[in-house]
DRENDO-1510 file (C-alpha; in Angstrom, 1 decimal, always signed):
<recs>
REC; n; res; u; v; w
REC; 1; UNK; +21.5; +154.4; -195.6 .
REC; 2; UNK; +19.2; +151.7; -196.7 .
REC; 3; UNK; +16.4; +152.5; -199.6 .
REC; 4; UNK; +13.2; +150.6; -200.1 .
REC; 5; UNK; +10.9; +151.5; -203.1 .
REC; 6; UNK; +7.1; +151.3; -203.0 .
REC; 7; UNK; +6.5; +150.5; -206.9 .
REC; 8; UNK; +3.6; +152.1; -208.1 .
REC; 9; UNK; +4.6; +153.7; -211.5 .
REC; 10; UNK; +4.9; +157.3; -211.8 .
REC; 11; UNK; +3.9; +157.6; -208.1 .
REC; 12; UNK; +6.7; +155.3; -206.5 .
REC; 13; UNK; +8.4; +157.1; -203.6 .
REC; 14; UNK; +11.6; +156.0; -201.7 .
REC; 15; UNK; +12.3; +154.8; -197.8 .
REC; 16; UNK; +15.0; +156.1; -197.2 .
REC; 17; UNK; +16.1; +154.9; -193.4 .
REC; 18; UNK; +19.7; +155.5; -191.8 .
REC; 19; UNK; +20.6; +157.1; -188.8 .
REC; 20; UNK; +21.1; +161.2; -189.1 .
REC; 21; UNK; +18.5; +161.7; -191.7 .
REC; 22; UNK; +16.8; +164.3; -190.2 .
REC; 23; UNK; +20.3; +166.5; -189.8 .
REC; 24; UNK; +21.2; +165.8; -193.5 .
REC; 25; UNK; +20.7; +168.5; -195.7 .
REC; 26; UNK; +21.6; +166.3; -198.9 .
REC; 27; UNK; +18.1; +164.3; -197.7 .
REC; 28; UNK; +16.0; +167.1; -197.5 .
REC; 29; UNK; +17.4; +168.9; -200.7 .
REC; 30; UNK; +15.4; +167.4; -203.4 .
REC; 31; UNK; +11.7; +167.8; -201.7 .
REC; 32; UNK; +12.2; +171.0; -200.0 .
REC; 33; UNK; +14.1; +173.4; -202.8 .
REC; 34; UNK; +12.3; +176.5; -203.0 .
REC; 35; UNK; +8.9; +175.2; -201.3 .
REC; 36; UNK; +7.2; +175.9; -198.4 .
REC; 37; UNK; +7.2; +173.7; -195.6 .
REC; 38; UNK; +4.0; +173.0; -193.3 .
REC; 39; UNK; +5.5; +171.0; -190.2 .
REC; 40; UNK; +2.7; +169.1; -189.3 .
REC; 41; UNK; +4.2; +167.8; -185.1 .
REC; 42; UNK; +2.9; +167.5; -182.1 .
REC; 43; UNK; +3.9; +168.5; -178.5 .
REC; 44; UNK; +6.3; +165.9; -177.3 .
REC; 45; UNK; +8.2; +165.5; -181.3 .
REC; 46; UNK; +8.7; +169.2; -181.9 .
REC; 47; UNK; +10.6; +170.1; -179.2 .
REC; 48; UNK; +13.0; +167.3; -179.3 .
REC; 49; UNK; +13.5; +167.6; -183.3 .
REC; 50; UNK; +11.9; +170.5; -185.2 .
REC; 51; UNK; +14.5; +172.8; -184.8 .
REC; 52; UNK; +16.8; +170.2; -186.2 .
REC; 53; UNK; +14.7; +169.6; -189.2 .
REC; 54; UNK; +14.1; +173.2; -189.4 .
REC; 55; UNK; +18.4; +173.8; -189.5 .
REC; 56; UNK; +18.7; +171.4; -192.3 .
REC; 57; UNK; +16.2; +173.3; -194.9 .
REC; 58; UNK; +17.7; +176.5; -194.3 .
REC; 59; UNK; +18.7; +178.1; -197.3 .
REC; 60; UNK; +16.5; +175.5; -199.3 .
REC; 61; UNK; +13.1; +175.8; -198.3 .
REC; 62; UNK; +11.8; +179.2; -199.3 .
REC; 63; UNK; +9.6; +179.4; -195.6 .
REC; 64; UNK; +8.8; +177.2; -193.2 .
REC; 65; UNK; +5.3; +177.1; -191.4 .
REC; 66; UNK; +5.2; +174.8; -187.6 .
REC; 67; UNK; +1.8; +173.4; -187.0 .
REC; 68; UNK; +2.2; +171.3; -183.2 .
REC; 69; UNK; -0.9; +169.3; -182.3 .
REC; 70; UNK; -1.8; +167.8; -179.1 .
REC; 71; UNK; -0.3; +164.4; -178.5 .
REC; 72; UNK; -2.3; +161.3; -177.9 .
REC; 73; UNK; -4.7; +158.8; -180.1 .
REC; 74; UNK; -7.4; +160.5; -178.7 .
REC; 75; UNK; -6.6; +163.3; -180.6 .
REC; 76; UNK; -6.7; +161.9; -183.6 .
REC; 77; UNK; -10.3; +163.4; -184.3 .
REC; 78; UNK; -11.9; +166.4; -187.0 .
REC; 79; UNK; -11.2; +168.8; -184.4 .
REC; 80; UNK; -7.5; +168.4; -184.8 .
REC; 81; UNK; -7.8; +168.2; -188.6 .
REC; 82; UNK; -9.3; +171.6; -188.6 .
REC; 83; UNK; -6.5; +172.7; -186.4 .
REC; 84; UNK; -4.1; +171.5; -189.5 .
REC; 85; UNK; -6.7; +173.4; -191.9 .
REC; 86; UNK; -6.2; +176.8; -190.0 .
REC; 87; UNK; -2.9; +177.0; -189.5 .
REC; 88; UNK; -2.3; +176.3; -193.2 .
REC; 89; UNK; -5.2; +179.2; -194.4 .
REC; 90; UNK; -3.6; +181.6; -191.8 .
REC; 91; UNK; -0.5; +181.3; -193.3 .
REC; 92; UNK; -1.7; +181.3; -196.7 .
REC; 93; UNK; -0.7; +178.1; -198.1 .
REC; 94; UNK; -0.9; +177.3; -201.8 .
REC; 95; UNK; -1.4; +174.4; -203.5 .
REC; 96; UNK; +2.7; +173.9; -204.0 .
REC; 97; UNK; +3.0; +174.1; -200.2 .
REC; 98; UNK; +4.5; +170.6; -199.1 .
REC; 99; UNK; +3.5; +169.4; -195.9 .
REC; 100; UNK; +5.8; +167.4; -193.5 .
REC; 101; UNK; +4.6; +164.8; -191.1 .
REC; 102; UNK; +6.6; +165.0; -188.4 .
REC; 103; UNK; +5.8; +162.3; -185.6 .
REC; 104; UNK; +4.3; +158.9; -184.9 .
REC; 105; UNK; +1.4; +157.3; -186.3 .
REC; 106; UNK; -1.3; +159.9; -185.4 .
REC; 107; UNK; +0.8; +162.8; -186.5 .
REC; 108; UNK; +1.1; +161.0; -189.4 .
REC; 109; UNK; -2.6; +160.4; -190.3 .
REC; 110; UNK; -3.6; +163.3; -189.4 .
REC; 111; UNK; -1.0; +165.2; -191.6 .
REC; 112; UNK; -1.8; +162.9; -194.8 .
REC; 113; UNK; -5.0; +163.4; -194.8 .
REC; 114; UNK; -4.9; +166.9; -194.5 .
REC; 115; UNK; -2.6; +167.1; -197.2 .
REC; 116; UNK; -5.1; +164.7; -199.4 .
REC; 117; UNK; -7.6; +166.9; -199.0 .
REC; 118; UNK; -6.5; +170.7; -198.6 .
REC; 119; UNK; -7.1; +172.8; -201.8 .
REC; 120; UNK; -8.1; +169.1; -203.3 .
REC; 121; UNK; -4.6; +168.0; -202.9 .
REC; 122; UNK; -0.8; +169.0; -201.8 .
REC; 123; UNK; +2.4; +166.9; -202.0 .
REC; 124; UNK; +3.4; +165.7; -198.5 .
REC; 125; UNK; +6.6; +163.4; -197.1 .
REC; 126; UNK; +6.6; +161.6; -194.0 .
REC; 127; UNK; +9.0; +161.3; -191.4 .
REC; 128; UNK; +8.1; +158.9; -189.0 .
REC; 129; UNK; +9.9; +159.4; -185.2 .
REC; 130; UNK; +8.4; +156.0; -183.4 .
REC; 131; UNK; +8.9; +152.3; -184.7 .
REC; 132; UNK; +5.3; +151.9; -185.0 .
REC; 133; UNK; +5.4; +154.5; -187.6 .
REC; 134; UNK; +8.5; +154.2; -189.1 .
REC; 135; UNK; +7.5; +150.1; -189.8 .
REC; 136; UNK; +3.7; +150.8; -190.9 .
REC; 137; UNK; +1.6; +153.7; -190.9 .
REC; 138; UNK; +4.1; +156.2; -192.7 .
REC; 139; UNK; +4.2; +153.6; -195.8 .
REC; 140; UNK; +1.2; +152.8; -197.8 .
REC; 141; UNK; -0.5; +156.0; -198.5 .
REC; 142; UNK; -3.1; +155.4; -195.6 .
REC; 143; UNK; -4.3; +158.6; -194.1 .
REC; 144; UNK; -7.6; +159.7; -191.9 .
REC; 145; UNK; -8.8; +160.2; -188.4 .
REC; 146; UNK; -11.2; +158.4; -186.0 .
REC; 147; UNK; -14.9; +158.6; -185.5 .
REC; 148; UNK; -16.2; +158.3; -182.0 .
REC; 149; UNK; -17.9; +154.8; -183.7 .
REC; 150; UNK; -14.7; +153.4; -185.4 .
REC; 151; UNK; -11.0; +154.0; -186.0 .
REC; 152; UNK; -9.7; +155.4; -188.9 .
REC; 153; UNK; -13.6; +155.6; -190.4 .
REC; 154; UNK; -13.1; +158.5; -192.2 .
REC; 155; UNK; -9.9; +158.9; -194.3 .
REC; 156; UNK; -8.1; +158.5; -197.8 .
REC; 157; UNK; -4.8; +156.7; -199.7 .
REC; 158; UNK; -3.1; +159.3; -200.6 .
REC; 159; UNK; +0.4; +158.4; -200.8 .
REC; 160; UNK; +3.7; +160.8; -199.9 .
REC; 161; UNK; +6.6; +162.1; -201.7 .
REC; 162; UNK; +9.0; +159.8; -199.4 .
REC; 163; UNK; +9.4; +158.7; -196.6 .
REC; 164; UNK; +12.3; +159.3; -194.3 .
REC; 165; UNK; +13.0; +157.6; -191.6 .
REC; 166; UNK; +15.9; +158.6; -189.4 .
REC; 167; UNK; +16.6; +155.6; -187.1 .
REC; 168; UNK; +18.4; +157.6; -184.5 .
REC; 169; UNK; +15.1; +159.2; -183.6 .
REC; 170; UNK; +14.3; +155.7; -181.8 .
REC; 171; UNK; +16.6; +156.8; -179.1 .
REC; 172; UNK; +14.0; +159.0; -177.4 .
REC; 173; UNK; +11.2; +156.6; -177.7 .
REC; 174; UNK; +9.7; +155.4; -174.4 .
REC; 175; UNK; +10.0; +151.6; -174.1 .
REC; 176; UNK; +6.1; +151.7; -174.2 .
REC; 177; UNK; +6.3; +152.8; -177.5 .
REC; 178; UNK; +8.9; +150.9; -178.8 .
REC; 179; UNK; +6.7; +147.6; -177.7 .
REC; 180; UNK; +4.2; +148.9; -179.0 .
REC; 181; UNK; +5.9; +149.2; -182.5 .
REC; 182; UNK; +7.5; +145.8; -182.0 .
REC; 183; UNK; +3.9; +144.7; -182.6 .
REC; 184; UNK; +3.5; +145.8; -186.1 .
REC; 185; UNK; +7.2; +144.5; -186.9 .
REC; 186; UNK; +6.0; +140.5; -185.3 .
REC; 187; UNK; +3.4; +141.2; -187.3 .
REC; 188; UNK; +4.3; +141.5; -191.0 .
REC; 189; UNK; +6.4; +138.1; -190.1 .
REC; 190; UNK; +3.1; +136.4; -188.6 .
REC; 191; UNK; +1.1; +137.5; -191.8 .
REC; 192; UNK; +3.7; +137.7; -195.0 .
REC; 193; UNK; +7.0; +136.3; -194.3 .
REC; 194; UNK; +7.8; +133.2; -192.0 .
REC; 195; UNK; +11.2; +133.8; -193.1 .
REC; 196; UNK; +11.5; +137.2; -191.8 .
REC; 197; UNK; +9.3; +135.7; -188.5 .
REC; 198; UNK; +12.3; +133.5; -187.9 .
REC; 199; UNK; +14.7; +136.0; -187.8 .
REC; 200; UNK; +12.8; +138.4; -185.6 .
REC; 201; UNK; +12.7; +135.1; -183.1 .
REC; 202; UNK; +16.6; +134.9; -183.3 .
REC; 203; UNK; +17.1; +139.0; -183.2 .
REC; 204; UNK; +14.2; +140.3; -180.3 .
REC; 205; UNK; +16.9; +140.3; -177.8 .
REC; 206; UNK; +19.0; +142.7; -179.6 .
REC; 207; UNK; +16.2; +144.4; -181.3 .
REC; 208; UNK; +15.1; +145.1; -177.7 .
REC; 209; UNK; +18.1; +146.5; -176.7 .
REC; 210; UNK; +18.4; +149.2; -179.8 .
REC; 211; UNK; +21.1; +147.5; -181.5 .
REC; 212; UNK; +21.3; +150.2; -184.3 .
REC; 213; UNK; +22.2; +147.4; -187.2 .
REC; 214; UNK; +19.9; +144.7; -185.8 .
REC; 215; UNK; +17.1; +147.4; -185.4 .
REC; 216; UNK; +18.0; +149.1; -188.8 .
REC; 217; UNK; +17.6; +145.8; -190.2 .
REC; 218; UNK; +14.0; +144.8; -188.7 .
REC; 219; UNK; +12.6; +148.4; -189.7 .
REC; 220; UNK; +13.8; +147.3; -193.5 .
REC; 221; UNK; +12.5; +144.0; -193.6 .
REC; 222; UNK; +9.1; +145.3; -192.3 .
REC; 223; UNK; +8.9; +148.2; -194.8 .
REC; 224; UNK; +10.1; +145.6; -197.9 .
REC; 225; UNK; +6.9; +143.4; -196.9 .
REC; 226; UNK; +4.7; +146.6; -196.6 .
REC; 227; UNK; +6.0; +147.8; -200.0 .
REC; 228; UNK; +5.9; +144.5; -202.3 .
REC; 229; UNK; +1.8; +144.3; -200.6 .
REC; 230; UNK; +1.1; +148.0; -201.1 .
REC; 231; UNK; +2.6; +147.5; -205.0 .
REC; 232; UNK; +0.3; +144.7; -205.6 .
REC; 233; UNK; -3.1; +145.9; -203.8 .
REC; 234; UNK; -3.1; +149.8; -203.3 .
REC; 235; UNK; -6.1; +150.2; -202.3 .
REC; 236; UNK; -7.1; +147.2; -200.3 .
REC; 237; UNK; -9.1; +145.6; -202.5 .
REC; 238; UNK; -7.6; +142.2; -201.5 .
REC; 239; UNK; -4.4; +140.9; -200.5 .
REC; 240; UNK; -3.4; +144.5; -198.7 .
REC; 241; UNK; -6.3; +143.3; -196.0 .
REC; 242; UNK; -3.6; +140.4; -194.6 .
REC; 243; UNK; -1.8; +143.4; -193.4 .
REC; 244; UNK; -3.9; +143.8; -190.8 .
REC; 245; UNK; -3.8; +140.5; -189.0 .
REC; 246; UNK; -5.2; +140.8; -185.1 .
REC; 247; UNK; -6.5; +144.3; -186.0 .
REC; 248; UNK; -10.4; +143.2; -186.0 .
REC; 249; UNK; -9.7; +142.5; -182.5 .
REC; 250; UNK; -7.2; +145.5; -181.6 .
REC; 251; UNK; -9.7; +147.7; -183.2 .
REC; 252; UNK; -12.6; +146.5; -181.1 .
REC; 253; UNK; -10.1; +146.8; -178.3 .
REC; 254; UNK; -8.7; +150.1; -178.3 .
REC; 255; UNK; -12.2; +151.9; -179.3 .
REC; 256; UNK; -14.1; +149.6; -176.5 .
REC; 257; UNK; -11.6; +151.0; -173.5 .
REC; 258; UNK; -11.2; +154.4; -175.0 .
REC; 259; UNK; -8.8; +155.3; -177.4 .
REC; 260; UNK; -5.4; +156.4; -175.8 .
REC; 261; UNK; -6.0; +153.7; -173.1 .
REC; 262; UNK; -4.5; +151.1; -174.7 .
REC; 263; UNK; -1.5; +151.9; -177.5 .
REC; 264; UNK; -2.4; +150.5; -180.7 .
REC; 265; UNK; +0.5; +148.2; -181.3 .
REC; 266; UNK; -0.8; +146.7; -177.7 .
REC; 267; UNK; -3.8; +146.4; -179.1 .
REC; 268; UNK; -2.8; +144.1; -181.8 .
REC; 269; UNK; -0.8; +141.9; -179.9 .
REC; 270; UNK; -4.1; +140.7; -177.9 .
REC; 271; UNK; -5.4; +140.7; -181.1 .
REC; 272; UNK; -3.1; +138.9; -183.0 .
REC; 273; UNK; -2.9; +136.3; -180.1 .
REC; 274; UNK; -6.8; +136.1; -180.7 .
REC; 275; UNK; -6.6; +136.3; -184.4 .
REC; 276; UNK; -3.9; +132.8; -184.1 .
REC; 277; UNK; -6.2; +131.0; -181.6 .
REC; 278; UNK; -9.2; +131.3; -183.9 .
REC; 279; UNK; -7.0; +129.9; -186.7 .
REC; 280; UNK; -6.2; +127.3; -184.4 .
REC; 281; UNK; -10.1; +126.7; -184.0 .
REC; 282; UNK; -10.6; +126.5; -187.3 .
REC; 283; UNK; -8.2; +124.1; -188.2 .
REC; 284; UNK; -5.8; +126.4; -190.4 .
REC; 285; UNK; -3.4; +126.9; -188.1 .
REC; 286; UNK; -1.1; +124.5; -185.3 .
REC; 287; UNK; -1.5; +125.0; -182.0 .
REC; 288; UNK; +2.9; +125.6; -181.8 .
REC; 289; UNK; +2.9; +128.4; -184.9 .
REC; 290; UNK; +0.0; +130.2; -182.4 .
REC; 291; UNK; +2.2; +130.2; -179.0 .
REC; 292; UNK; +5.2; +131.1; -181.1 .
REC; 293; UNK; +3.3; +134.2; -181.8 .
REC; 294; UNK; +2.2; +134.2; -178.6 .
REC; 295; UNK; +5.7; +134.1; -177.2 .
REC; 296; UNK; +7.0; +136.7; -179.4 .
REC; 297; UNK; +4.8; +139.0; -178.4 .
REC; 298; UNK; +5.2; +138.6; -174.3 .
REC; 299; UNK; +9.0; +138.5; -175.1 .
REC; 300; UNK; +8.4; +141.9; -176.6 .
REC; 301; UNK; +6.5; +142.7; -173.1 .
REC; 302; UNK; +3.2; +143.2; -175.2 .
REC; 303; UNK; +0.1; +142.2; -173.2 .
REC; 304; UNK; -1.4; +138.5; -175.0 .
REC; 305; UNK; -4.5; +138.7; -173.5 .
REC; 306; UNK; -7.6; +141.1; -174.3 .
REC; 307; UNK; -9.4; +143.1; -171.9 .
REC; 308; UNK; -13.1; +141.9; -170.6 .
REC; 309; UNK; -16.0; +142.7; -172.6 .
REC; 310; UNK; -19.8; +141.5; -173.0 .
REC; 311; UNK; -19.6; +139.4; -176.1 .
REC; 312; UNK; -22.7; +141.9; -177.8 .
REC; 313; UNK; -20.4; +144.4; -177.2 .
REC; 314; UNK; -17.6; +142.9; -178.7 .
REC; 315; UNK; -19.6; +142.0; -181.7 .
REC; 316; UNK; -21.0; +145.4; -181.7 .
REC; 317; UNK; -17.3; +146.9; -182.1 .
REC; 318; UNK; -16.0; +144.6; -184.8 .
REC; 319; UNK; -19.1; +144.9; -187.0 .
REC; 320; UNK; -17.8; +148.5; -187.2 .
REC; 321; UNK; -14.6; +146.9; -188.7 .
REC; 322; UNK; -13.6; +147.8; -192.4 .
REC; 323; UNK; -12.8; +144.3; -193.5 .
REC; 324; UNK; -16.7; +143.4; -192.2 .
REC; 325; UNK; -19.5; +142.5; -194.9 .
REC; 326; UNK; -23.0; +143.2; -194.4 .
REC; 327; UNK; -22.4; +143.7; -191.1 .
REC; 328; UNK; -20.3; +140.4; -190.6 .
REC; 329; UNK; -17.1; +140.9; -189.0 .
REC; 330; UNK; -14.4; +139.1; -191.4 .
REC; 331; UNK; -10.7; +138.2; -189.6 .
REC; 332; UNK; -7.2; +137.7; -191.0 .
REC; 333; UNK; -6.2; +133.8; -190.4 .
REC; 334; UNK; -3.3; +132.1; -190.7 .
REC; 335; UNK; -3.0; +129.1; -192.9 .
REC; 336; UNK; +0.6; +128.9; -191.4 .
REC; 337; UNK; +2.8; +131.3; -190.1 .
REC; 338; UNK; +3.2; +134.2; -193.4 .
REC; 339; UNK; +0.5; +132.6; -194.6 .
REC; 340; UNK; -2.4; +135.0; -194.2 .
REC; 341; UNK; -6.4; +134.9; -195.5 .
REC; 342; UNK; -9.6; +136.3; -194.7 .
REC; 343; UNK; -12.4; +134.7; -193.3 .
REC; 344; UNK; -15.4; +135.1; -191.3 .
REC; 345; UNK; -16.5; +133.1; -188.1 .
REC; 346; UNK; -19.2; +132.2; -186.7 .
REC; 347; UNK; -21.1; +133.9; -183.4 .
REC; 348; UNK; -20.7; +130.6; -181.5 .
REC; 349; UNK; -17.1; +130.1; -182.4 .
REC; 350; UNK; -16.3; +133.8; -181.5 .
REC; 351; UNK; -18.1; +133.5; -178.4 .
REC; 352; UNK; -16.5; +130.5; -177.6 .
REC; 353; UNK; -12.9; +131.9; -178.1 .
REC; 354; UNK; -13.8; +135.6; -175.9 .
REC; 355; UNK; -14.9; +133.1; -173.2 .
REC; 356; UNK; -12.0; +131.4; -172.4 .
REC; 357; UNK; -8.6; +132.9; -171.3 .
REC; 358; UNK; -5.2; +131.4; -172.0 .
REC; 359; UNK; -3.9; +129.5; -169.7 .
REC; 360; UNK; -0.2; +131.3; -169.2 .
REC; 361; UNK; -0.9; +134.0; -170.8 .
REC; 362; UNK; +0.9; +137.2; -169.8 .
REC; 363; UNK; -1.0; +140.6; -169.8 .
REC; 364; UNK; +1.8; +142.9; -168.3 .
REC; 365; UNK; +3.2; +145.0; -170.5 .
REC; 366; UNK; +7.3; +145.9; -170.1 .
REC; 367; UNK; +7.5; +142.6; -168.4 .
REC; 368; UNK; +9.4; +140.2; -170.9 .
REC; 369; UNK; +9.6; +136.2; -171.1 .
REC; 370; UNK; +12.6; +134.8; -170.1 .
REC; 371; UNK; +13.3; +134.4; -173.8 .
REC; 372; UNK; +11.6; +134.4; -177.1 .
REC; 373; UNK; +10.1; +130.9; -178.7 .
REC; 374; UNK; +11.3; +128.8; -175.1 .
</recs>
């Protein structure tokens, strides 16, 4: 077992991430002795591993409470929140109750920020069952739902107990998925750590193929990044905002086809691939550390080009961004591979860019490149 700490004083928490985690009663032992448990799941995770996580806090746990939510992004709305709400008045939950995300990235969300916000506050762990998950949304504190005029609009950091993240769990993912996932771990490379972007080139093959160490060892190097950038800028006041590199554009993307039509990690490889050509654009970036990304990605069989829309409605979407001022949507560049700032652009250079395809540029998913960085 491999542990990361996020450092943030009093409130640091652990990543714990191994293989068998979720079966290991030793794990489980120092967050669930004597509580209650709220299982916050959905309907494709909790019949594959509740019952196992429910066997290992027997005899700890003094009850536990199963909450299962629809499963899909497009779920991710106030109506399922309140589902969270009832289940946890019906069964009389107090504010020592912990709750337990159980799940991917929406399941997570969903489950933090109920936890943020029932009886003003109640401890909660995550344990992240996708790669998407277990290399992003599950660290950081991060919580909320979507508003039919943004994604994640309406939210709080409110940061867990731990997180556990049983690696094993990666053997039911649907390839989709674990694309999807791949995304975010390219990404932290592409934004924070050309090092770690290097190694990811040498390792997609295997990391592809579920290698437990090689895949063990991608899912720590992302959560190391995500930690030493959540310890420095909590709240996003700053340097957090690098973190979400090609995200003004997968934003825009997954709200303007629907969410649930597009997986968010593929969202944010067509971003990211936009994000590095406007870096190219603007001078920041070379045109060889852009189709490395590019390549990456397609290797990964994540689509590298964005779907059609009408530049207004483009702009329309990313003024909705959170990273936008006064209504100006502002993007994560690259002065360099891990080399990530903020900037905005102007109408004519973004029009520009969504006018013009990539020549070579592969927008089938599950379809990979011969190799990575050819």
């Amino acid at each position: 077992m491999t542990t990361v700490t996020v450092d943030l004083g009093s409130r640091s928490y652990p990543i714990e991430i191994g293989p068998g985690l979720l079966d290991d009663s030793s794990c489980w032992e120092p967050y669930a002795q004597g509580r209650t448990l709220a299982v916050v799941t959905n309907s494709t995770v909790g019949p594959l591993y509740a019952r196992r996580l429910c066997k290992s806090v027997a005899g700890l746990a003094a009850r536990v409470v199963m909450v299962e939510l629809p499963d899909g992004e497009e779920y991710k709305t106030s109506a399922t929140l309140n589902r969270v709400y009832d289940a946890l008045l019906e069964a009389r939950c107090d504010r020592q109750t912990l709750i337990v995300a159980l799940g991917g990235g929406v399941v997570g969300d969903i489950a933090g920020f109920a936890a943020a916000t029932y009886q003003r506050g109640v401890p909660f762990i995550q344990v992240p069952t996708t790669l998407l998950a277990q290399v992003d949304s599950s660290v950081g504190g991060k919580t909320g739902i979507n508003h039919p005029r943004g994604k994640n609009m309406i939210g709080a950091f409110y940061q867990p107990e731990a997180v556990l993240i049983d690696t094993a769990t990666l053997g039911t993912l649907p390839d989709r998925e674990f694309s999807a996932g791949l995304a975010e771990v390219i990404k932290h490379g592409a934004a924070c750590d050309a090092g770690y972007f290097a190694w990811l080139e040498n390792e997609l093959p295997a990391v592809l193929a579920r290698h437990p160490a090689t895949l063990a060892e991608a899912i720590a190097g992302s959560c190391r990044i995500k930690a030493r950038v959540v310890a420095a800028d909590e709240r996003e006041a700053g340097l957090r905002a690098v973190l979400n590199f090609g995200h003004t554009f997968g934003h825009a993307i997954e709200n303007g086809l629907g969410y649930g039509t597009w997986l968010h990690g593929e969202a944010v490889a067509a971003g990211m691939v936009l994000a590095a050509r406007l870096s190219v654009d603007m001078g920041s970036l070379e045109p060889r550390e852009a189709r490395r990304i590019r390549d990456a990605l397609a290797y990964a069989r994540l689509p590298v080009t964005a779907p059609v829309f009408e530049f207004a409605r483009w702009m329309d979407l990313m003024e909705l961004d959170k990273k936008a001022s006064a209504g100006t949507p502002r993007f994560v560049l690259l002065r360099g591979l891990g080399a990530a700032y903020i900037a905005g652009a102007s109408e004519e250079r973004l029009a520009a860019l969504l006018a013009t395809g990539e020549e070579g540029a592969r927008t089938d998913p599950l379809q990979p490149l011969a190799g990575p960085n050819p």
